[in-house]
C-alpha positions in Angstrom: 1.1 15.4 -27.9 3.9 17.8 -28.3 4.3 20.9 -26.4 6.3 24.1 -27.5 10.2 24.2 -25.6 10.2 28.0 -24.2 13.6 28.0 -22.1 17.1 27.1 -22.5 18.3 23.1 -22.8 19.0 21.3 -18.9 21.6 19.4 -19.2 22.7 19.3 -15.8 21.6 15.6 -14.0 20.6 17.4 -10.7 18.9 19.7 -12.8 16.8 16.8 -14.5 15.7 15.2 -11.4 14.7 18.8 -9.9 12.3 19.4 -12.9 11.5 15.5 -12.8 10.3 16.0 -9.0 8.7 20.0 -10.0 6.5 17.8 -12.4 5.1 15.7 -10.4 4.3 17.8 -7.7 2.1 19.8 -10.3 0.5 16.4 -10.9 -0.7 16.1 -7.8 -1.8 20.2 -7.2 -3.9 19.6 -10.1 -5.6 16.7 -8.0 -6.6 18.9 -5.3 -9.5 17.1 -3.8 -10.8 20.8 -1.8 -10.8 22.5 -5.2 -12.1 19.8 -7.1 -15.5 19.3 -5.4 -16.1 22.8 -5.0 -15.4 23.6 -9.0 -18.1 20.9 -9.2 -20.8 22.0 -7.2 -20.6 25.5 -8.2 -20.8 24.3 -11.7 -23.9 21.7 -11.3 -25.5 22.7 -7.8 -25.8 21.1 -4.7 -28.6 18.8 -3.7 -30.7 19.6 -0.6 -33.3 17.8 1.8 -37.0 18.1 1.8 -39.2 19.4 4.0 -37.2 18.8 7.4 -35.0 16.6 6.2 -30.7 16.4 7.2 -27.9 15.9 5.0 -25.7 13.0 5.4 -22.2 13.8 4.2 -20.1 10.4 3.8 -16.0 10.6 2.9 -14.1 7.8 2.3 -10.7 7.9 0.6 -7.0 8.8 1.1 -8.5 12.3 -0.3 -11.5 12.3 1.8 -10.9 14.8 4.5 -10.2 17.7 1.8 -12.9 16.7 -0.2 -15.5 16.7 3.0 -13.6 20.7 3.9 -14.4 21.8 0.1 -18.5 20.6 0.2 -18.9 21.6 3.8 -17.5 25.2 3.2 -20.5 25.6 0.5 -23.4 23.5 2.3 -26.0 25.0 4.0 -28.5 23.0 6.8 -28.0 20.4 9.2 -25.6 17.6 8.4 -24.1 14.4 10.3 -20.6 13.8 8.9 -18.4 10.6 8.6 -14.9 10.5 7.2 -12.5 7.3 6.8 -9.3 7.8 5.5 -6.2 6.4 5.8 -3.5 6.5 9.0 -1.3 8.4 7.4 -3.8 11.3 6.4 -3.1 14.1 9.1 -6.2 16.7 8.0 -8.8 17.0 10.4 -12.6 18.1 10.2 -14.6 20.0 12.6 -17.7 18.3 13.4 -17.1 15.3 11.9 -16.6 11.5 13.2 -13.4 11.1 12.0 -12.3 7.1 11.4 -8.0 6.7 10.0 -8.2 3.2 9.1 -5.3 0.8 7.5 -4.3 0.8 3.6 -3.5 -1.4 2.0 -4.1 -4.2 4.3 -7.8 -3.1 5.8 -8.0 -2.9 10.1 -10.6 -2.7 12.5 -10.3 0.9 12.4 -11.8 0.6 8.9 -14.8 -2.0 9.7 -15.6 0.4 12.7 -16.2 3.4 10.0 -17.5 0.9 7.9 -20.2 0.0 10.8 -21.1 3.6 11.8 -21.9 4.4 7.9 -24.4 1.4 7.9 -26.2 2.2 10.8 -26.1 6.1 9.7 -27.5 4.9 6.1 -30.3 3.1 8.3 -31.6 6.3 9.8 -31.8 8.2 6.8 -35.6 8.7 5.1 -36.8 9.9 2.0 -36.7 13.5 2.6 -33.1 13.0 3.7 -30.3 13.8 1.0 -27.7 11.3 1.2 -23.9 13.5 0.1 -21.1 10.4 -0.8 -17.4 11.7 -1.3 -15.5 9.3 -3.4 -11.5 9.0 -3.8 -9.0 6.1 -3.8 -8.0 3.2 -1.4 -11.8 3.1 -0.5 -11.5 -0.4 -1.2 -9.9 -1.3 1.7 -10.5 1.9 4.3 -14.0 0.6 4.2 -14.2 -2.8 4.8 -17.7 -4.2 5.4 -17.5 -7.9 4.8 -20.5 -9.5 4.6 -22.3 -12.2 6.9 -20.5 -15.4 7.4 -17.7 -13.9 6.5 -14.9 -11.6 9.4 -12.4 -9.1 8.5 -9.4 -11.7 9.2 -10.6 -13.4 6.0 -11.0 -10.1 4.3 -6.9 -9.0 5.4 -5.8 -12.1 4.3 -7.9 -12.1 0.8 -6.5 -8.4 0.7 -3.2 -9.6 0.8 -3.6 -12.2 -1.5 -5.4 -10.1 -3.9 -2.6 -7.3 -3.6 0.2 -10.2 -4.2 -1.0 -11.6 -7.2 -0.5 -9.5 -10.0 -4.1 -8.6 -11.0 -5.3 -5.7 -12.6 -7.4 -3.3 -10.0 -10.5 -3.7 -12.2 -9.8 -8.1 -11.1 -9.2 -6.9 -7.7 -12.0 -4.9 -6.9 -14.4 -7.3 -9.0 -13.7 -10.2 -6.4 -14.0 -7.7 -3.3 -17.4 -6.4 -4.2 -18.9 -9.4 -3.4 -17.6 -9.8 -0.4 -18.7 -6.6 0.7 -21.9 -5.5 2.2 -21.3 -1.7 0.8 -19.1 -2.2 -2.6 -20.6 -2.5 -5.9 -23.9 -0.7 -4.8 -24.6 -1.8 -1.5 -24.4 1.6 -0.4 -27.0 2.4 -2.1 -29.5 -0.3 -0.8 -28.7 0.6 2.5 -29.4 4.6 2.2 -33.1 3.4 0.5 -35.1 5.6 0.4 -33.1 8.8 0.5 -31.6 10.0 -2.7 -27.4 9.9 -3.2 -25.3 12.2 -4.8 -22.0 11.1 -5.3 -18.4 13.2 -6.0 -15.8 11.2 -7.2 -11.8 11.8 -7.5 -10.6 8.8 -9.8 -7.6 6.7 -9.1 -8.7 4.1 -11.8 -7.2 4.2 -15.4 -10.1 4.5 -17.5 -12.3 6.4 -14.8 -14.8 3.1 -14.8 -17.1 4.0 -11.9 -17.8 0.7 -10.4 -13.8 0.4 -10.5 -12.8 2.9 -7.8 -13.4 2.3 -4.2 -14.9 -0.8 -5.5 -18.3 0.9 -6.5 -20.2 2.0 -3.4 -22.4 3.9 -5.1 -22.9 1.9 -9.0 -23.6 -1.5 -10.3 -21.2 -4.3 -9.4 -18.6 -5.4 -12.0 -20.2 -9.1 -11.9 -21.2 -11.4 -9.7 -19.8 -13.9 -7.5 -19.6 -16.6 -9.6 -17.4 -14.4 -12.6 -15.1 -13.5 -9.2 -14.9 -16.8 -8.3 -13.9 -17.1 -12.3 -11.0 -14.9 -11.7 -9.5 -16.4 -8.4 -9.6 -19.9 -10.5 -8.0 -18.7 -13.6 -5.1 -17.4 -11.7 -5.0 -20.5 -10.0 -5.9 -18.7 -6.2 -8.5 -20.8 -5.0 -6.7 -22.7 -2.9 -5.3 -19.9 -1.0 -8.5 -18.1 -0.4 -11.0 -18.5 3.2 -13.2 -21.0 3.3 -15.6 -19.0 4.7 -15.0 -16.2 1.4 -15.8 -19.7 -0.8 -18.6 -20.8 1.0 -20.3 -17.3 0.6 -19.2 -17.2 -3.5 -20.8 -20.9 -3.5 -24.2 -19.8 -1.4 -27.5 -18.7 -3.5 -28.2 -14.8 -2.4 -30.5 -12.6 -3.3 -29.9 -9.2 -5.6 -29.6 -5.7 -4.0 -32.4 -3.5 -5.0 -31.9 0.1 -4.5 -32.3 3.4 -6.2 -29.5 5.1 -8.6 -27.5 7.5 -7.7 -26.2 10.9 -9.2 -22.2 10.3 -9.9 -19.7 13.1 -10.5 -16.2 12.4 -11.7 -14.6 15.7 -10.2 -10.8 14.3 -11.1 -8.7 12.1 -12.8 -5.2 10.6 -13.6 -5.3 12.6 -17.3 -5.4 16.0 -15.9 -2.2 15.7 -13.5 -0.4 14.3 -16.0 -1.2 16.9 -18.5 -0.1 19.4 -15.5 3.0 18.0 -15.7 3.6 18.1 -19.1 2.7 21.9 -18.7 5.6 22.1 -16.2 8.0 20.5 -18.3 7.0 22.3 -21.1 8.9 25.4 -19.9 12.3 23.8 -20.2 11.7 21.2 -22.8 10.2 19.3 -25.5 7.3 17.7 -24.0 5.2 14.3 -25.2 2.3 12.9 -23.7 1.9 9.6 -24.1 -1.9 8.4 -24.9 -1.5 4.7 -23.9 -1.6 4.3 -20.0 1.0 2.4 -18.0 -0.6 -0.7 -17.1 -0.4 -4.3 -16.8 2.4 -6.5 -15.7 5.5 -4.0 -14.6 8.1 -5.6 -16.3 6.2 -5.0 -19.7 5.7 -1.1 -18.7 9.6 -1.1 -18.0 10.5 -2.3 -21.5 8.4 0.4 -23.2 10.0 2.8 -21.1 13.6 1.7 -21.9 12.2 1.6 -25.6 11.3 5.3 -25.5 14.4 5.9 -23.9 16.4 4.7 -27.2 13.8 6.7 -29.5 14.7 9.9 -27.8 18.0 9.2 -28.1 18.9 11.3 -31.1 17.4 14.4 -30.4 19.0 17.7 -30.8 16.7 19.2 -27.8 15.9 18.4 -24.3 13.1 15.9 -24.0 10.5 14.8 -21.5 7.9 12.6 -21.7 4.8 12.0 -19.8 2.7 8.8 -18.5 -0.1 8.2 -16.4 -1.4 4.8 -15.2 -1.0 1.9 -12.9 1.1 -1.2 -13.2 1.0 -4.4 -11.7 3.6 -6.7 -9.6 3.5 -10.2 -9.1 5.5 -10.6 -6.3 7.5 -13.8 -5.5 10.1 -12.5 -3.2 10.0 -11.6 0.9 11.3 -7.8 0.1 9.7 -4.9 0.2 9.0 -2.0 -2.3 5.8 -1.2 -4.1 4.7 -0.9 -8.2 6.0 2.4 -8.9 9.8 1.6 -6.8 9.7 -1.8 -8.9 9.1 -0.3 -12.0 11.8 2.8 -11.6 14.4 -0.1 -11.0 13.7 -2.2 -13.9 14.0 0.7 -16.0 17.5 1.4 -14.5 18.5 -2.0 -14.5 17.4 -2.1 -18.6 19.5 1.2 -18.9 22.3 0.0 -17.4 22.9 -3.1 -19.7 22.0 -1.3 -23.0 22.8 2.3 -22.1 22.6 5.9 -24.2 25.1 8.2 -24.7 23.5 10.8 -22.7 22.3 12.0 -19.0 18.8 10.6 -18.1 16.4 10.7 -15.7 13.3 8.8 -14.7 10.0 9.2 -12.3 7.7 7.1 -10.9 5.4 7.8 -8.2 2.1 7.7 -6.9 0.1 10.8 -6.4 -0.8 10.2 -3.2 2.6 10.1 -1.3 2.3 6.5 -0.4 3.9 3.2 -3.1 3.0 -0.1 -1.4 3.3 -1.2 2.0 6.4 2.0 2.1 6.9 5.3 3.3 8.2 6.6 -0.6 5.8 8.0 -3.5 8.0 6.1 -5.6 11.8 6.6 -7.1 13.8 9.0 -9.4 16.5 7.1 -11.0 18.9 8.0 -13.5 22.2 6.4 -15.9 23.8 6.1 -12.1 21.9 4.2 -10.1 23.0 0.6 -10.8 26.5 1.5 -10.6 25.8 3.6 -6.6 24.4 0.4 -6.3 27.2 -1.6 -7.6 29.7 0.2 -5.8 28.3 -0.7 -2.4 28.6 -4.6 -3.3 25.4 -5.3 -4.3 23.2 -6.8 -7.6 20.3 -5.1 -9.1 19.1 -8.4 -10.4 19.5 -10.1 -6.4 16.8 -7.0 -5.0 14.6 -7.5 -8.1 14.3 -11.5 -7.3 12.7 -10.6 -3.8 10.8 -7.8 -4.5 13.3 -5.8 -1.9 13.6 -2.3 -4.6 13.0 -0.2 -1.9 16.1 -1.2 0.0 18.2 -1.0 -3.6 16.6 2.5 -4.1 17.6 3.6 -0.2 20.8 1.9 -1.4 21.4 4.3 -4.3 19.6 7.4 -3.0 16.8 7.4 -5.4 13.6 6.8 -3.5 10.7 9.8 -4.4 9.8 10.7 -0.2 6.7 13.2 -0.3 4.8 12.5 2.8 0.9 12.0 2.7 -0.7 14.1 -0.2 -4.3 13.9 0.9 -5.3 13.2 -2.8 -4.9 9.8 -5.4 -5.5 9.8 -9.1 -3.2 6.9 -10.1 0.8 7.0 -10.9 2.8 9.7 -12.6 5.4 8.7 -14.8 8.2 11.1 -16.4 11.2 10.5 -18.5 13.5 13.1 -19.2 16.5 13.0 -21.6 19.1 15.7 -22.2 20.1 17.7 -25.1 
């Protein structure tokens, strides 16, 4: 999609990265998880008890604290409140049990919160009205393994999981049935009360039973299509015996009620905010295929568009949202976006343009991997700041150690906690 150029050409690299950086933060404003439920129920209502029935308002998510502010300042009645987000997060809620559990790796803090929702789903009866906020890295803030199986095997399937390259539809596919609450179970455990659910989307696609895993919709598949996945990427032999034994063991279905689901947000609007940001300085393009898939691959179309744009006559930017995967072989550390920011470089540097560059990769919510950076911003000069300190590009790519080559060259993307997570934002910007 092209949008209209209404200001003079940027030529200037600082002035690139600065509109690079002013994009992405409207990517994430757009994602405003307060905002976002409350544009929601004012358009479509909000659900109430019968009779003398209580509201149960659940968060979980790195946006859940915002999101459980925005339906509480419009709810009327008696309400319990739960929220589990993520360490990091430093919102607050009055009146609310408040759990700040581990991500990516899940903790104890997380099967605590994970403990109290059962038992609070337990109570609830049919003139009860069951509220479930939904946003991402719900997958592992709410870990809930089920019996015969103990959160130690859950961290290290986690980490396996995380390690391997998968897509997140694979990943949360094989967590769901491990879980007592994913892929439905919350649902069979709120029986008989009704649920309404608001969800924020950090899934490409927006497939429901995709993010968080699904609390609240049907499972992907069933254990023995998960077990399909671990085998075909040859896994098997590094999972828990007790996660095999329970894939391996006849159980019976989950029976439960549906409930209502509202997608309140998603990875296409902030990246359509950020095309209208860019749009005031230069040519903008949206791209309509996602980022996804094996990192290396995203790179390479990347780089590609990087030689198309070459020969404009006007400042150009374009846009990407999606989420890319890393197999990782190496001890270092970094996460997808950091990896995928240095590739492109790297790509750049050997088969370079004739002009100043710049390119943005970052998660929306303020966290990339197991790091305290959203991501990078690199440009035509990153390999050599990196080169000039006695180091190879291709030696930090082999471990999997970007973010130490991107602290190396100045380029991380550092933006704190957002309290929000619709995916990755991805910007490329070429001067006139």
């Amino acid at each position: 999609m092209l949008r209209k150029q209404s200001k003079l050409p940027v030529d200037d690299l600082n002035a690139l990265k600065a509109n690079a950086v002013e994009a992405y933060r409207a990517a994430v404003e757009r994602a405003n998880p307060f905002t976002a439920v409350q544009s929601c129920i004012k358009k479509n209502g909000i659900p109430t008890p019968k009779n003398d029935g209580q509201t149960l308002v659940i968060g979980v998510g790195k946006a859940a604290p915002a999101m459980i502010k925005g339906l509480l300042e419009l709810l009327d009645g008696p309400n319990n409140c739960i929220c589990i987000t993520h360490k990091e997060n430093g919102e607050h809620v009055e009146n609310c049990e408040m759990f700040k559990a581990g991500h990516p790796v899940p903790d104890q803090t997380g099967e605590l919160g994970s403990k109290r929702v059962i038992a609070a789903l337990e109570e609830v009866g049919k003139d009860d009205q069951v509220l479930f906020l939904i946003s991402g890295g719900g997958s592992a803030l709410m870990p809930a393994p089920v019996d015969g199986v103990n959160l130690e095997d859950k961290i290290v399937l986690n980490e396996i999981l995380l390690s391997s390259g998968l897509s997140i539809d694979e990943m949360n596919h094989v967590r769901q049935q491990t879980s007592k609450l994913k892929g439905g179970g919350l649902l069979h455990y709120a029986d008989p009360a009704p649920v309404t659910s608001y969800i924020l989307s950090d899934v490409i696609g927006n497939d429901l039973r995709v993010i968080a895993s699904g609390p609240t919709v049907s499972p992907l598949g069933t254990k023995k299509s998960a077990l399909d996945i671990l085998a075909s990427n040859n896994l098997l032999k590094l999972i828990p015996q007790n996660i095999l034994n329970h894939f391996e063991a006849e159980t019976s279905e989950r029976k439960s009620n549906d409930a209502v689901n509202y997608l309140i947000g998603d990875n296409r609007e902030s990246i359509y905010a950020s095309a209208e940001s860019l749009s005031k300085s230069f040519v903008t393009f949206v791209e309509d295929e996602p980022l996804i898939g094996d990192v290396k691959d995203a790179a390479k179309k990347i780089h590609q568009k990087l030689k198309e744009i070459e020969s404009s006559t006007k400042p150009t930017a374009i846009v990407w949202g999606g989420e890319t995967t890393v197999k990782i072989k190496g001890s270092g550390l970094g996460g997808r976006n950091q990896e995928l920011a240095l590739i492109v470089a790297e790509l750049a540097h050997q088969d370079p343009i004739r002009k100043s560059w710049t390119f943005l990769s970052g998660g929306t919510d303020g966290r990339d991997g197991p790091t305290e950076a959203a991501g990078a911003i690199v440009d035509q000069e990153t390999c050599k700041r990196i080169l000039n300190e006695g180091y190879q590009v291709y030696d930090f790519l082999a471990e999997n150690n970007s973010n130490k080559a991107l602290k190396i060259s100045n380029d991380l993307l550092h933006t704190g906690a957002t309290g929000t997570n619709v995916a990755d934002v991805q910007i490329l910007i070429v001067s006139q």
